[in-house]
Rosetta silent file (secondary structure, phi, psi, omega in degrees, C-alpha in Angstrom):
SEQUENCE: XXXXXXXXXXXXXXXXXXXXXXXXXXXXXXXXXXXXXXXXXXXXXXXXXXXXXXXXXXXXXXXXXXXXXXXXXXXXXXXXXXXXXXXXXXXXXXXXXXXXXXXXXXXXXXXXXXXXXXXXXXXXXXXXXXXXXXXXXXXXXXXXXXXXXXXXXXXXXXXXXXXXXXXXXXXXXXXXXXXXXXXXXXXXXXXXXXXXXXXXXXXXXXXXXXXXXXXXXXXXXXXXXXXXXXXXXXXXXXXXXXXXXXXXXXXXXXXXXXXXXXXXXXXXXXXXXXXX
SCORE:     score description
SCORE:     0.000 S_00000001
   1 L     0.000  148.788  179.083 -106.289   72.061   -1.903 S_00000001
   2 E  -123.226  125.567  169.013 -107.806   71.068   -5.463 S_00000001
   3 E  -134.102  163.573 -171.538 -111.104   71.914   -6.092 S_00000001
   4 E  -102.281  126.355  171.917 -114.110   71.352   -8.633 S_00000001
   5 E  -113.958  135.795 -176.490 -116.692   73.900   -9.422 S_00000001
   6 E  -140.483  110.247  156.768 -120.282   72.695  -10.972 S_00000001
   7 L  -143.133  104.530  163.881 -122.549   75.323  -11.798 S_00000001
   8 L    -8.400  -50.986  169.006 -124.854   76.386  -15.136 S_00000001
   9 L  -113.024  124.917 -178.393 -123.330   79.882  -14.793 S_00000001
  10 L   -20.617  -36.071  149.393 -120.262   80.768  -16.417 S_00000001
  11 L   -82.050  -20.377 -152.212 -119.453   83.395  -14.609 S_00000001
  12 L   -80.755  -69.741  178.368 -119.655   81.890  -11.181 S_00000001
  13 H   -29.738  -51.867 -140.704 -116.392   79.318  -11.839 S_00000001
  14 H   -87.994   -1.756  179.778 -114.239   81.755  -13.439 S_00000001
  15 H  -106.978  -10.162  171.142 -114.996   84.265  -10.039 S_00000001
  16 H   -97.076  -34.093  161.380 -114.452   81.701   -7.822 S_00000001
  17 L   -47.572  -15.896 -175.569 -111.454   80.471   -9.720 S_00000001
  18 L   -90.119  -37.960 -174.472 -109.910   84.150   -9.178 S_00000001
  19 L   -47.198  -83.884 -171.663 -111.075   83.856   -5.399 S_00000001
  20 H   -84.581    7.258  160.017 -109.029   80.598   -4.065 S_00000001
  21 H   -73.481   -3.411  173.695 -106.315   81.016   -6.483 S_00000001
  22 H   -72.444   21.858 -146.139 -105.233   84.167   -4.402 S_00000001
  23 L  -152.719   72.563 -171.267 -104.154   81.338   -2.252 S_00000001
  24 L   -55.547   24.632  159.852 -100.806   79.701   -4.242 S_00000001
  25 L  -137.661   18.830  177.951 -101.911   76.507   -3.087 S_00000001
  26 L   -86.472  166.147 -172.491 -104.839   76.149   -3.906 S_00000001
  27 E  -145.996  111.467  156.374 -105.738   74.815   -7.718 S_00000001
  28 E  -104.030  102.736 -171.341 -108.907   74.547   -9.525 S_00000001
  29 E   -68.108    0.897 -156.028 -108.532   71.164  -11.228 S_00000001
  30 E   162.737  153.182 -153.791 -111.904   71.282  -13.307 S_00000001
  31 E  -152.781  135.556  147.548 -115.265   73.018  -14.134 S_00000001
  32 E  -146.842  147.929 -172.816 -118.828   71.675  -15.569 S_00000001
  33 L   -86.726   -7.465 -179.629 -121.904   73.406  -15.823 S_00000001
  34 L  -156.144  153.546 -165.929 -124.455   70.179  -15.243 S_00000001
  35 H   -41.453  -43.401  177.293 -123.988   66.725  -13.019 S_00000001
  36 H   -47.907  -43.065 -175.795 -122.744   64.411  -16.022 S_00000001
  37 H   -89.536  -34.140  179.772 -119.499   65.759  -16.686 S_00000001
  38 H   -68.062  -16.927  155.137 -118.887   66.646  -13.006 S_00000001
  39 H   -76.805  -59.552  163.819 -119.049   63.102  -12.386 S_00000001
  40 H   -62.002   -2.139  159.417 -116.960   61.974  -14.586 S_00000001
  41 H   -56.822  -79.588 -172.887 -114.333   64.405  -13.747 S_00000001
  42 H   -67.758    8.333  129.319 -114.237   64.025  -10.027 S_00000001
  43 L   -61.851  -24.053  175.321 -113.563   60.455  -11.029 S_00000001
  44 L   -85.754  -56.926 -168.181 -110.666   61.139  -12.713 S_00000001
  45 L   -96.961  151.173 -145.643 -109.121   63.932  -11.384 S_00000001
  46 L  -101.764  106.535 -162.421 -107.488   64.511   -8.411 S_00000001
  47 L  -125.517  146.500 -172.332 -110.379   66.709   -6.044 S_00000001
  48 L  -108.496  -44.847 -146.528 -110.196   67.675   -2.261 S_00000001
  49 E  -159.818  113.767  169.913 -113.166   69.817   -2.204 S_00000001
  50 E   -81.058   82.902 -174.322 -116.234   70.144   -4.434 S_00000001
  51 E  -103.739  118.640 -138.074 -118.277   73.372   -4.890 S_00000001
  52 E  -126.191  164.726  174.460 -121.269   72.561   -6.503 S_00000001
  53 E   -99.816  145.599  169.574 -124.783   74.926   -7.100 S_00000001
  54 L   -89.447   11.692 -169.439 -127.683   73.634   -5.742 S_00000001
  55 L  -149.509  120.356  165.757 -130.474   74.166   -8.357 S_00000001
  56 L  -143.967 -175.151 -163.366 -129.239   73.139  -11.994 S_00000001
  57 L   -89.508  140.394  165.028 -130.599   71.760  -15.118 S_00000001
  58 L   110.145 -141.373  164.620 -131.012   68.055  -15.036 S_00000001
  59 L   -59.813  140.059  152.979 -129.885   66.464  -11.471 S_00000001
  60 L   -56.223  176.747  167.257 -129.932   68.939   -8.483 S_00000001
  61 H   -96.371   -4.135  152.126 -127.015   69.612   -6.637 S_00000001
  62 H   -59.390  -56.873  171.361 -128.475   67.910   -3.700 S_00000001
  63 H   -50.464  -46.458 -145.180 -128.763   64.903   -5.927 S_00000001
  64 H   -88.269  -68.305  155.672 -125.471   65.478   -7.733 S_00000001
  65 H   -16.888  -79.539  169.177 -123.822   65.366   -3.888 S_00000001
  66 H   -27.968  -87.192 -158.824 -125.366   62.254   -2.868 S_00000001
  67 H   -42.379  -44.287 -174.036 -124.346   60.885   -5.976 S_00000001
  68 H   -65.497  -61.100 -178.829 -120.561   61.848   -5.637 S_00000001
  69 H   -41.086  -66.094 -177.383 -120.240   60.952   -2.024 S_00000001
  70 H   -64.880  -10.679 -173.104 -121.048   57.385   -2.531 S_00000001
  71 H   -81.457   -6.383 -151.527 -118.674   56.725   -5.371 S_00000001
  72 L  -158.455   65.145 -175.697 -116.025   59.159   -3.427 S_00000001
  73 L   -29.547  -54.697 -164.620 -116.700   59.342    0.398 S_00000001
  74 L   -51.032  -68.804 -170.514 -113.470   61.602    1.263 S_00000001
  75 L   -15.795  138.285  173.827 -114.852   64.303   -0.852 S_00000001
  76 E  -124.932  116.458 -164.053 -115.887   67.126    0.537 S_00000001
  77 E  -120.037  163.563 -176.933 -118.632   70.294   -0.810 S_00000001
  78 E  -127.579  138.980 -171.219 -119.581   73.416   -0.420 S_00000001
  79 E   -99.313  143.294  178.486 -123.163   74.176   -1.944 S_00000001
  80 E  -110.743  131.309  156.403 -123.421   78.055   -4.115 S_00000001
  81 E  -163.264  139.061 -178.713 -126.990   78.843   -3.856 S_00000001
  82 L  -113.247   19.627  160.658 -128.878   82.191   -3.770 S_00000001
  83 L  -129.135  143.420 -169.853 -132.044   80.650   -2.443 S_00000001
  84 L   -66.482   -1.661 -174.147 -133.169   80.924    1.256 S_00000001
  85 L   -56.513  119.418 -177.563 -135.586   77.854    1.694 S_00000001
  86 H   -59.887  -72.503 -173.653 -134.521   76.260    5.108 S_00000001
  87 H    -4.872  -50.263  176.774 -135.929   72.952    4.070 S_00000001
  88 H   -89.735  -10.153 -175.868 -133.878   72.711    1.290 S_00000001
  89 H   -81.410  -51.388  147.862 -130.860   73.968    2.990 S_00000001
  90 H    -9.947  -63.923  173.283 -131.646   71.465    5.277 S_00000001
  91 H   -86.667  -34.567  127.256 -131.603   68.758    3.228 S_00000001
  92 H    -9.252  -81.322 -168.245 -128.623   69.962    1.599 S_00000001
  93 L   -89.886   30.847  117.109 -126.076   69.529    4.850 S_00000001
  94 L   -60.909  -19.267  178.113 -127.999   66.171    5.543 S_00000001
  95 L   -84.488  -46.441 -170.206 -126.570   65.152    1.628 S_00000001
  96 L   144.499    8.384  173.227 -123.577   65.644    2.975 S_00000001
  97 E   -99.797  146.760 -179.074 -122.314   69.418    2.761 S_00000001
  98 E   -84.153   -8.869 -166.780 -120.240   71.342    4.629 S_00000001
  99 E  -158.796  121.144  127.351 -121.093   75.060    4.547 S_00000001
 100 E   -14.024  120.436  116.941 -123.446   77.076    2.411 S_00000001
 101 E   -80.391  121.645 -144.765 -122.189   80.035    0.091 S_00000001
 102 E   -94.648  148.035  179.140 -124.727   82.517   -0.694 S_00000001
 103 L   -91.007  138.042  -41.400 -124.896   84.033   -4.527 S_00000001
 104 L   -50.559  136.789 -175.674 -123.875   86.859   -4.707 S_00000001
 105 L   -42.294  143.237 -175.011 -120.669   85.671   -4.207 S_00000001
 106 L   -92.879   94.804  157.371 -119.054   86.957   -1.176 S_00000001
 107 H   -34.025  -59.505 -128.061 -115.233   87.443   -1.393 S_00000001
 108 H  -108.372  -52.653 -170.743 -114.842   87.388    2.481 S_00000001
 109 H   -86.264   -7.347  153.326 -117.388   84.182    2.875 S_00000001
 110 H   -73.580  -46.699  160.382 -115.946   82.560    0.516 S_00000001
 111 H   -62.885  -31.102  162.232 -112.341   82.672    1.733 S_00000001
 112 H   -59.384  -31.648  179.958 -113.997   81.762    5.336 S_00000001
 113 H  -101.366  -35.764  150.873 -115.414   78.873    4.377 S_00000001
 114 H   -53.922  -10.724  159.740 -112.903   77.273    2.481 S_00000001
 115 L   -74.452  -21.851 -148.217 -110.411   77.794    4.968 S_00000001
 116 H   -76.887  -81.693 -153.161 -113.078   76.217    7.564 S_00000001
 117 H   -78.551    2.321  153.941 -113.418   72.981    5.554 S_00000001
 118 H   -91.461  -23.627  162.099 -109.815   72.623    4.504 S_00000001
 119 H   -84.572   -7.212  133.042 -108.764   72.690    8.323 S_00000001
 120 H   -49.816  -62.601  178.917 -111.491   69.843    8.375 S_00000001
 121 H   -72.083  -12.729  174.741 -109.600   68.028    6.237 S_00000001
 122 H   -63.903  -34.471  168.831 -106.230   68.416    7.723 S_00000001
 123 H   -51.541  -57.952  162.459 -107.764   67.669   10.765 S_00000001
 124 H   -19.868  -67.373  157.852 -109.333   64.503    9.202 S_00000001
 125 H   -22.769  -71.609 -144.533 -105.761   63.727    7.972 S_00000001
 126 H   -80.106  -73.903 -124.853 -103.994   64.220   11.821 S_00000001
 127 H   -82.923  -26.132  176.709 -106.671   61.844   13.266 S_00000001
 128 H   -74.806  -17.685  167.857 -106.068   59.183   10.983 S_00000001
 129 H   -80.726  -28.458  171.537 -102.579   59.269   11.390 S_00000001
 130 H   -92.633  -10.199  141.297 -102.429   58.770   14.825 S_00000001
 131 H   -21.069  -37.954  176.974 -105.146   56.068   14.591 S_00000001
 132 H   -76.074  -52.399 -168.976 -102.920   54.633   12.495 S_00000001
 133 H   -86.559   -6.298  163.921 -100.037   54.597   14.666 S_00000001
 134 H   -82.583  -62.400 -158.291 -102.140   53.349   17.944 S_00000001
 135 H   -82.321  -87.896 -129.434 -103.652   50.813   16.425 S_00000001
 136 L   132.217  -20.452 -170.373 -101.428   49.453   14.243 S_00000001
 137 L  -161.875  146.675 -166.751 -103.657   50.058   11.129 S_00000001
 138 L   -41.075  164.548 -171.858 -104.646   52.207    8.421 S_00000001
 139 L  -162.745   80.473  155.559 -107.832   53.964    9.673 S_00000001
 140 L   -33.731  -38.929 -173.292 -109.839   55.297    6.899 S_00000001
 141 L   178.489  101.803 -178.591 -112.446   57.055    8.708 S_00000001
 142 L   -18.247  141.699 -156.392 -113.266   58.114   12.341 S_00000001
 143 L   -87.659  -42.912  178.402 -115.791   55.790   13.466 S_00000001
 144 L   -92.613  134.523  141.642 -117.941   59.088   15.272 S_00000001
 145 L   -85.798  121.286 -178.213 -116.700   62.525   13.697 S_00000001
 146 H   -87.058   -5.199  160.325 -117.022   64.861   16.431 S_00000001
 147 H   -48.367  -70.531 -170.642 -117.616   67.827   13.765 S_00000001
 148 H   -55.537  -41.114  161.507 -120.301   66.429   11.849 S_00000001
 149 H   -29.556  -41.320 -147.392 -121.725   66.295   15.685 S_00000001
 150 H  -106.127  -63.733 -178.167 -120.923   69.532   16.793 S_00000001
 151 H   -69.293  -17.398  154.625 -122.152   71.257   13.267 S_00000001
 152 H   -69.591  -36.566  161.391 -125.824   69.294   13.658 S_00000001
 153 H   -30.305  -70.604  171.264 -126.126   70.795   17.128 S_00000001
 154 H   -40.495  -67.419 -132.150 -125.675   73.932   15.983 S_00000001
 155 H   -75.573  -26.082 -148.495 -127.242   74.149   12.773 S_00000001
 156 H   -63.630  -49.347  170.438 -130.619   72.026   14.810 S_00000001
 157 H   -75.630  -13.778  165.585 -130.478   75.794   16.643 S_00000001
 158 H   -77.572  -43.211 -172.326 -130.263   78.077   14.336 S_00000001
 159 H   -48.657  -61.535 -166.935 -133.232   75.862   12.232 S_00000001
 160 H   -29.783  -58.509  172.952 -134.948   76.752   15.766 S_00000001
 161 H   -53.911  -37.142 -151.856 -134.330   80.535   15.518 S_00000001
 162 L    65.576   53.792 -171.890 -135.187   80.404   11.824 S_00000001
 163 L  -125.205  -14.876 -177.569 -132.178   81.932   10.563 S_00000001
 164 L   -51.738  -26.987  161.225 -130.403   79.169    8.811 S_00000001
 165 L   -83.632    5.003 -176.011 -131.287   80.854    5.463 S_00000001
 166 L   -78.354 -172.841 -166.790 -129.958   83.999    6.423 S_00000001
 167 L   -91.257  -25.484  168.236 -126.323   85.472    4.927 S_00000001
 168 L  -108.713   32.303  172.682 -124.665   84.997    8.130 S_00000001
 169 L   -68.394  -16.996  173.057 -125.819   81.665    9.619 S_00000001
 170 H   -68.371  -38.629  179.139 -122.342   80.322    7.664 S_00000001
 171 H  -101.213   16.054  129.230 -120.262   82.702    9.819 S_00000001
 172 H   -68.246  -49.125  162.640 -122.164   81.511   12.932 S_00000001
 173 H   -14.529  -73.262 -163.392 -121.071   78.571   11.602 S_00000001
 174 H   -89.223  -16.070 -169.414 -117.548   78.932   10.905 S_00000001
 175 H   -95.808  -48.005 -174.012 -117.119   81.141   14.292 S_00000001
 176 H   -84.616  -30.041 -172.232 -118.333   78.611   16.985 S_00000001
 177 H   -63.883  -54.490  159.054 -116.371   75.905   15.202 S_00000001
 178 H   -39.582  -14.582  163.880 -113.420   77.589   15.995 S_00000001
 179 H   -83.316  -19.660  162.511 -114.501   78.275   19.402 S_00000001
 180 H   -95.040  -43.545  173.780 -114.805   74.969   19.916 S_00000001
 181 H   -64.542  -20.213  166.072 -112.127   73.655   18.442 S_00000001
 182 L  -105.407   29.295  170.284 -109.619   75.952   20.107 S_00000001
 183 L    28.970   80.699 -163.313 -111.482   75.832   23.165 S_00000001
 184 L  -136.259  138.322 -173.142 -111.915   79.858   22.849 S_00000001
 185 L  -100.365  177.661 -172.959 -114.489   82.008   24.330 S_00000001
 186 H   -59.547  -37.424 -168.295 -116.140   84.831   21.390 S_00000001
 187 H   -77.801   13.773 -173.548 -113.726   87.770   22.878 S_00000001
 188 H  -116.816  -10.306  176.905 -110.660   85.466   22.671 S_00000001
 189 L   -84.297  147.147 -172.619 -110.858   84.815   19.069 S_00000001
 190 L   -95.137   73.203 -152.098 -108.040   86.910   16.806 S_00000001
 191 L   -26.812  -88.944  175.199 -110.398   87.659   13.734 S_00000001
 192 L   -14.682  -94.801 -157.182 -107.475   89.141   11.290 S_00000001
 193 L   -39.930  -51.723 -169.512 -105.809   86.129   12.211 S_00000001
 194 L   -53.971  -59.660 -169.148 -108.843   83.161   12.135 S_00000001
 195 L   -71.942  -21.805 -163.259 -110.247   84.983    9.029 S_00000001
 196 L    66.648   40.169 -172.284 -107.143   86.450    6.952 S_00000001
 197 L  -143.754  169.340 -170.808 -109.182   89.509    6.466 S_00000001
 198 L  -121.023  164.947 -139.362 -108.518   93.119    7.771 S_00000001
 199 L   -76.199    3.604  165.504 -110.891   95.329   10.169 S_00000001
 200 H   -88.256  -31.041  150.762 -113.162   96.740    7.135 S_00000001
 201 H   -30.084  -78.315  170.977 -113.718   92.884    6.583 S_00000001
 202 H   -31.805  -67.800  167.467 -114.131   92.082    9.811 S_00000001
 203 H   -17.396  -62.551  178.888 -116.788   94.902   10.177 S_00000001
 204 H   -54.652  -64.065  173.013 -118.786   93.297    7.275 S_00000001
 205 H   -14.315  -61.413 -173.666 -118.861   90.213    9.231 S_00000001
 206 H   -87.577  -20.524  148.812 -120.106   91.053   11.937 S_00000001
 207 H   -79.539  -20.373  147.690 -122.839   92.833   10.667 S_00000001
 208 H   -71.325  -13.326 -178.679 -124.183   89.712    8.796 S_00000001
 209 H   -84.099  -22.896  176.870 -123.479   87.960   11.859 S_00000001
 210 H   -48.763  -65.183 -146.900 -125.719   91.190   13.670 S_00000001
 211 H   -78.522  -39.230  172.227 -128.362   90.970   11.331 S_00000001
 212 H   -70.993  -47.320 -149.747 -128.951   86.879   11.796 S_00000001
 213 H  -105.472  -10.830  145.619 -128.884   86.792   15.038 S_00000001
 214 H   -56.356  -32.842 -172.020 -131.440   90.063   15.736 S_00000001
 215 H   -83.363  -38.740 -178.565 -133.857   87.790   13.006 S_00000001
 216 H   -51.172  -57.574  168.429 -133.389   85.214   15.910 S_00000001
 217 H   -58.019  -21.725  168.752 -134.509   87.399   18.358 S_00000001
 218 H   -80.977  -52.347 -171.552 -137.583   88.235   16.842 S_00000001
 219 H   -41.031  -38.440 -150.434 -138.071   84.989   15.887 S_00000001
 220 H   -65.380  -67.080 -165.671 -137.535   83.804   19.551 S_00000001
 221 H   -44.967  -48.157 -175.490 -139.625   86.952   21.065 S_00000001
 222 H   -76.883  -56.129  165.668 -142.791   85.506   18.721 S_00000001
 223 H    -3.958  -81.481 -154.669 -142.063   81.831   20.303 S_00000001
 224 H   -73.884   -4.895  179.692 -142.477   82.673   23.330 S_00000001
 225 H   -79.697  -46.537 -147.756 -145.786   85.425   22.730 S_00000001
 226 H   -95.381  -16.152 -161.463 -147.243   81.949   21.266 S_00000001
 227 L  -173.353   97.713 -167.848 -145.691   79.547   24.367 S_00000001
 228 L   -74.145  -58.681 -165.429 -144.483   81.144   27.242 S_00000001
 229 L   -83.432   19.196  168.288 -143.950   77.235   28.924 S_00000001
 230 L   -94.656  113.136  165.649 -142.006   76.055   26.142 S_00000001
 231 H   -36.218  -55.731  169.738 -138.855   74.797   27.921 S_00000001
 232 H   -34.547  -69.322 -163.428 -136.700   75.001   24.911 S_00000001
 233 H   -49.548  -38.263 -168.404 -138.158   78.669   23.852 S_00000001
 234 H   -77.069  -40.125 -172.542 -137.117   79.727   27.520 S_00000001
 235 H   -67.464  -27.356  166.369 -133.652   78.367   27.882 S_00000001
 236 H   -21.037  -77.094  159.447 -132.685   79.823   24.469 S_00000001
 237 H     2.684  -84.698 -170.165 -134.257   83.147   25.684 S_00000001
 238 H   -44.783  -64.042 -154.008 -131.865   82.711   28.848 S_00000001
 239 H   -87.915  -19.052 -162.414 -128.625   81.574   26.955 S_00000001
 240 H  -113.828  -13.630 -146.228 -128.363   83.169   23.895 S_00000001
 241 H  -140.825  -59.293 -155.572 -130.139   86.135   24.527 S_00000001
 242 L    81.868  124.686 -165.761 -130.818   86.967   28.315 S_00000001
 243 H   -78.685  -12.394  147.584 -134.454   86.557   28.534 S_00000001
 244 H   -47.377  -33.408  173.925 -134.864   90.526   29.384 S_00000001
 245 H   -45.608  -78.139 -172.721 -133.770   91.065   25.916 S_00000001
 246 H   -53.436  -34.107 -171.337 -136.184   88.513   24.047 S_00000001
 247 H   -86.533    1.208 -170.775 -138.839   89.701   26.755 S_00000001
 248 H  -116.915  -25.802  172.721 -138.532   94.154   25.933 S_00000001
 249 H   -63.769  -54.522  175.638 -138.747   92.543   21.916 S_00000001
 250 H   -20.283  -59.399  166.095 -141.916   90.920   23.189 S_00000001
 251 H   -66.603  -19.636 -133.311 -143.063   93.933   24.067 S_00000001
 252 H  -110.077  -46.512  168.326 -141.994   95.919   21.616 S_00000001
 253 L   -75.974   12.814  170.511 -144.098   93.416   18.934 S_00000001
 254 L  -116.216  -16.230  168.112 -147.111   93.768   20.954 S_00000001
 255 L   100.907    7.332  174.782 -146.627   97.643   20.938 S_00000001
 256 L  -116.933   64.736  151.127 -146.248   98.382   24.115 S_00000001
 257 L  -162.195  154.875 -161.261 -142.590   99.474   24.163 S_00000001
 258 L  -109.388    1.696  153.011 -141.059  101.665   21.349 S_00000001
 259 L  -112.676  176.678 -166.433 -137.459  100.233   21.556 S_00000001
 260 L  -111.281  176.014  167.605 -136.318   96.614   20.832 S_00000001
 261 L   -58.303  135.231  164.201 -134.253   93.592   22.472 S_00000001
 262 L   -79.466  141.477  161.781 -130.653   93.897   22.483 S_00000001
 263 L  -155.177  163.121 -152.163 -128.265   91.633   21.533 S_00000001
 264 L  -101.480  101.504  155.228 -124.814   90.718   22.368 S_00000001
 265 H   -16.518  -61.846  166.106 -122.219   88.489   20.428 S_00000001
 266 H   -50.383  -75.054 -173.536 -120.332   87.748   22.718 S_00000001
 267 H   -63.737    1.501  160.399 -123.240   86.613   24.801 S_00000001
 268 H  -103.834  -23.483  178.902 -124.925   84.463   21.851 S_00000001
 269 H   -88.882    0.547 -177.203 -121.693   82.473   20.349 S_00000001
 270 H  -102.015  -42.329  172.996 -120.156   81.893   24.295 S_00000001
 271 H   -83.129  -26.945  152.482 -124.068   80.412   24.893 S_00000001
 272 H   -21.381  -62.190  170.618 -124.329   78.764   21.472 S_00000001
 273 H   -34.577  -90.319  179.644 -121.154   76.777   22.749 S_00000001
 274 H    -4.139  -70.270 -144.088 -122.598   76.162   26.095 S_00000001
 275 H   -75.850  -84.507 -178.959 -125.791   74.555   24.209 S_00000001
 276 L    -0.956    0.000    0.000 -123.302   72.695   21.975 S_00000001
C-alpha cells in the first residue's frame, strides 16, 4: 500500500514512516505538514491510503478530507488526533474516515488499523472484479457498501455508551469487523494471527479494549438511574452487558454496594454483533 502523511509535526511522519515500512510493501510516497501541498501531492502521486491530523494550521483535517475525497473518491484516511471530543470525532468518520489513531502514537494501533483498512481495500478490489465479470462492466463502486453500514451501526453504539473518544473504541472497531466479516464469534478469533502481534501485545489490547468498555458501563448504569423505561438503555443493558451487571454498577453509584458491574468481552463484542 502507498501512503501520505499530513501533519504540522515533524516528528509524527518520520515515526509513522518507521511504523508501516516494517511492512516491505508498504511505501510512504509523500509528507506535508499543512492542506496545500497535501493536495497537490495526492494529485500527483500515486496514494492508497491517506493519514492525515485532524487539527492543523490553515484547513482542518476534517476539511482537508472532504476536500480530497471529492477530487479522489477511492482514497482512503486514517485521522492522527490526540483530542477526545466525540462531536468532532463524529464528524470526522461522517467526512469520510476510516479509523481514528490516537497521539501518542501507538505501535500496535497503528499496525491494526492499517491492516483493517487495507483489507477494505482489497476487499473493495474483489467486489469489483466480480461485478465486473457478472455484469459485463467495469464497476467502479458498490452501489451500497456493506462496511460503511456495518461501521455506522457500530460506531451509532459506542456514541451511545460515550466511549467513542476513548483509546480503544478503534479496537472495538477493528475487532467486530472481523467478526463480522469472518462470520466469527469473540472466542473464535486467532489474535497473533488477525493482529500480527504477540501475547504482551495482545495483553495491551485488551486492556484498552477493558477500559472502554467498563466507561460504557458506567455510562450505561447512569442511563438507566436517569430512565429506567428507556427501551434502548435496557436492551443494551441486556446484550452487551447482562443487565445484572449494569444494575450492581447502579448500585454501586448510588452507594449502596461497595463492588462494581462486571464485564465480559466475549459477552459485549458477540452482542455488539448481534445489535449489528
Amino acid at each position: 500500500m502507498n501512503f501520505y502523511i499530513v501533519d504540522d509535526d515533524p516528528a509524527i511522519p518520520m515515526m509513522l514512516r518507521r511504523i508501516l515500512e516494517q511492512d516491505p510493501t508498504n511505501s510512504v510516497v509523500g509528507s506535508a505538514p499543512a492542506a496545500p501541498k497535501a493536495i497537490a501531492d495526492v494529485m500527483l502521486l500515486d496514494v492508497d491510503i491517506v493519514l492525515v491530523d485532524l487539527l492543523m494550521p490553515g484547513m482542518s483535517g476534517i476539511e482537508l478530507v472532504k476536500k480530497l475525497k471529492a477530487l479522489h473518491p477511492k482514497l482512503r484516511f486514517i485521522m492522527i488526533s490526540q483530542v477526545k471530543d466525540a462531536d468532532l470525532r463524529a464528524e470526522a468518520y461522517q467526512a469520510g474516515i476510516e479509523f481514528f489513531i490516537d497521539k501518542p502514537i501507538n505501535l500496535i494501533e497503528v499496525k491494526t488499523v492499517v491492516e483493517k483498512v487495507a483489507q477494505n481495500i482489497q476487499m473493495a478490489a474483489k467486489l469489483n472484479d466480480i461485478q465486473s465479470l457478472v455484469g459485463g462492466v467495469t464497476v467502479t463502486k458498490p452501489a451500497v457498501d456493506p462496511h460503511q453500514a456495518e461501521k455506522a451501526k457500530i460506531l451509532s453504539i459506542l456514541r451511545f455508551l460515550g466511549i467513542t473518544s476513548e483509546a480503544g473504541s478503534a479496537d472495538i472497531l477493528a475487532i467486530t469487523q472481523i467478526m463480522l466479516d469472518q462470520q466469527l464469534s469473540f472466542r473464535e478469533i486467532d489474535f497473533n494471527v488477525a493482529y500480527h502481534i504477540d501475547d504482551r501485545e495482545k495483553k495491551i489490547v485488551f486492556q484498552r479494549v477493558r477500559r472502554a468498555i467498563k466507561t460504557g458501563l458506567t455510562n450505561l448504569a447512569h442511563l438507566c438511574l436517569d430512565d429506567m423505561g428507556d427501551e434502548i438503555v435496557v436492551e443494551y443493558a441486556n446484550t452487551l452487558y447482562e443487565y445484572k451487571n449494569v444494575r450492581s454498577e447502579m448500585l454501586y453509584l448510588e452507594g449502596e454496594r461497595s463492588t462494581r458491574g462486571k464485564t465480559s468481552l466475549k459477552r459485549f463484542f458477540d452482542g455488539l454483533v448481534q445489535e449489528v
